[in-house]
N, C-alpha and C positions, 0 to 999 in steps of 0.2 A: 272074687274077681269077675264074678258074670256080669255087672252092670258096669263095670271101667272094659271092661272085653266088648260089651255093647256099644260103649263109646268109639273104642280103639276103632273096632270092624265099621260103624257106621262113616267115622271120618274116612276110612279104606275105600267104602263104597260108593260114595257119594260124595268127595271131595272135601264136606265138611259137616258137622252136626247141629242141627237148632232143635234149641230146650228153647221153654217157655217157663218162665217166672211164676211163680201162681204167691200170693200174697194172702192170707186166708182173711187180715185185715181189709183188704179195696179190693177183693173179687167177692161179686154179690153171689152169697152162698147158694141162694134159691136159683139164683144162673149160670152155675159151676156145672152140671148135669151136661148141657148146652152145647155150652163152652169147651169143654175138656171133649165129647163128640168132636167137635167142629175140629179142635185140633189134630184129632188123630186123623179124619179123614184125606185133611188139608196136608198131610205130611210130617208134621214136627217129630223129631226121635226121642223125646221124654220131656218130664218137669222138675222143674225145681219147685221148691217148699219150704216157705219159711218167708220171715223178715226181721229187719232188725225190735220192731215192736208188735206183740203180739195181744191184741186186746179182745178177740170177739170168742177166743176159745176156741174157734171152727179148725184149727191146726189136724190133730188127729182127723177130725170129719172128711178136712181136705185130700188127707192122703188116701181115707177110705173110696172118698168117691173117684179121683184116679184108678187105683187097681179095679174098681167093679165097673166101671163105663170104657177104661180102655185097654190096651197090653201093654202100656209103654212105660219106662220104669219112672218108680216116685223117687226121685232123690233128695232128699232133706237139705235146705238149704239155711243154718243154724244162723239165728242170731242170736241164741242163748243157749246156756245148756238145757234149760226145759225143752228144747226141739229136739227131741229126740224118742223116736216111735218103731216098736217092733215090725209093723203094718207097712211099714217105709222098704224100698229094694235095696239103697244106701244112702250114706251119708257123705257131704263133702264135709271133711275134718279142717276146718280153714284155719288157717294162721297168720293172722295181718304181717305179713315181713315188710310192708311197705311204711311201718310205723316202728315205735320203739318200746312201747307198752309192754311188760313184761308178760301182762295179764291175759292178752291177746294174742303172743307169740303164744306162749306154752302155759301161763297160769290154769286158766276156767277149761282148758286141754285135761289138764290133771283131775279135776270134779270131772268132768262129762264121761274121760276115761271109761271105769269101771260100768257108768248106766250104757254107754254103747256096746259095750262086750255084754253085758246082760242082755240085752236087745236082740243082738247074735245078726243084726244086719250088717254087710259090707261096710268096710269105712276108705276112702280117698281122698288121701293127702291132699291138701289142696293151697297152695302158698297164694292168701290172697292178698293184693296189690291194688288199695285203691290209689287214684290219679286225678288229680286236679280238674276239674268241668266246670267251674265256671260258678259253683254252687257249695255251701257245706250242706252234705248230703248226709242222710240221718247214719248211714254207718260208720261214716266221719268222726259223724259230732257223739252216736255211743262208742265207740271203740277208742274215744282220745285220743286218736293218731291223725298225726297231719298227713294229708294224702302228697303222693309223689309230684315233683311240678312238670304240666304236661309239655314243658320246652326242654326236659331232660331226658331224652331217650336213653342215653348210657348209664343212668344211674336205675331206669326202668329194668336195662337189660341186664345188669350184673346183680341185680336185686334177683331178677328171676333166673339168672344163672346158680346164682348162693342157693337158693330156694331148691332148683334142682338137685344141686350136690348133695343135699342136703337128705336126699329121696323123696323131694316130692313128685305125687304123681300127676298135677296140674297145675299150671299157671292160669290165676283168674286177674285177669287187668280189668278192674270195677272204674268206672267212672260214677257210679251210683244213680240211683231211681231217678226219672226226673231231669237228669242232669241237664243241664245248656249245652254241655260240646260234648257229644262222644269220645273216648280215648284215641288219640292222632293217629294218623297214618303211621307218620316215623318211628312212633315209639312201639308200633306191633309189628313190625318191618325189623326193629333192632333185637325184638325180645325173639322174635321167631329165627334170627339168623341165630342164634347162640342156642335157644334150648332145642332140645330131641323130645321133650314131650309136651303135651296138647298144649296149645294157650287158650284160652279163654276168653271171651271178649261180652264184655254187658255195659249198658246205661247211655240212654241220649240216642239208641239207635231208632230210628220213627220212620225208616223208610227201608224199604227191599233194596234202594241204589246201593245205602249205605250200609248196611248189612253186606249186598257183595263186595264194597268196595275194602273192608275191614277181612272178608277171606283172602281178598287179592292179595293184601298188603302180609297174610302169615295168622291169621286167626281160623283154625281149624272149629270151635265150635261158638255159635252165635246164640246170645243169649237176651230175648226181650220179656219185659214185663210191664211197669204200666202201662204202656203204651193201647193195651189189649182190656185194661180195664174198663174203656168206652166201646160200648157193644157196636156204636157203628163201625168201630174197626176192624172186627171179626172179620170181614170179606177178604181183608188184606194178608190172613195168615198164611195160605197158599201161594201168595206171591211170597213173600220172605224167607219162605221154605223151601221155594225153589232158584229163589236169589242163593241160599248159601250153598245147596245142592247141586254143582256146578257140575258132577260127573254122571255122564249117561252109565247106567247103572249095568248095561251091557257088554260097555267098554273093559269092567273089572272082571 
């Protein structure tokens, strides 16, 4: 529970939490060193790790070089069951509920199982919900689920209602990498009035407005990734960190 408690405590202290995406695929590994610096200084309260396709092998590397450059936790961000690393703080256990895929709700759940209890790192629940953006976005097109349509916000919110009952311990509303539209206002506004725990909020974010305008709306933690892949954008981490960081820390 230490790294979902890190979660918990930093949404407590600071209104809301921003992870950063790390991709081992399109983050150049020679300027991950750099990079993962620049993050920490700049604010972010941890990373995500992983993608839906894994080609360059740099996975394990990536985790190593998080834990030795900064303090901030590596949380695995699985799009298969080979992502899965003792070297990791945790794992989000994701379970597409926004699809109908057997294999995706609970199937490759069943393989991964036993290699994450061997691993002996944390695992959180995590009901993931991808959402219509404009694009078929690669977790889309591997997971064989049609994403939610982004003009249905009540089918968003009783999705991630089921999802809760169900014990999960995050809601992740994916618009996916890349995307054209971020996931709307409405439908993080509907999901946040009904559930008690975190929601989640990633893809199409490319600006600090918009990052706080997605806390405004009921998204406790912000989640960007390519967008940081172009090194001229690095300056901008510190704005977006303190876009979602909306509480004077003294205040709590």
């Amino acid at each position: 529970m230490e790294t979902y408690n890190h979660i918990l405590n930093t949404i407590k202290s600071k209104g809301a939490a921003y992870l950063v995406l790390l991709d081992p695929d399109k983050l150049s590994f020679e300027k991950s060193e750099s990079f993962l610096k620049h993050c920490a200084s700049a604010g972010v309260d941890g990373f995500l790790i992983g993608g839906s396709l894994m080609l360059s092998g740099n996975f394990e590397m990536m985790i190593e070089k998080v834990k030795a450059n900064t303090n901030l936790p590596a949380i695995i961000f699985p799009g298969s069951i080979d992502q899965i690393s003792p070297s990791a703080d945790a794992i989000l256990f994701l379970s597409v509920v926004s699809g109908r895929n057997a294999d995706h709700l609970i199937g490759r759940h069943v393989i991964a199982s036993p290699l994450i209890k061997r691993s002996g790192i944390e695992v959180i629940s995590t009901a993931y919900t991808l959402i219509e953006s404009g694009i078929t976005s690669t977790a889309v097109y591997m997971s064989g689920s049609m994403p939610l349509p982004r003009n249905k916000p009540e089918i968003a919110a009783a999705t991630a209602l089921a999802a809760e009952y169900l014990g999960m311990k995050l809601i992740y509303l994916e618009a996916g990498s890349g995307a054209d539209q971020p996931v709307p206002d409405e439908m993080i506004k509907a999901v946040a009035d009904v559930c008690t725990v975190p929601v989640i909020v990633g893809g199409g974010i490319r600006s600090p407005f918009v990052a706080r305008e997605k806390v405004d709306c009921g998204a406790n933690i912000i989640v960007t990734g390519n967008y940081f892949e172009d090194e001229n954008n690095w300056d901008m981490i510190q704005d977006f960190a303190n876009a979602v960081h909306f509480k004077d820390p003294i205040e709590v």
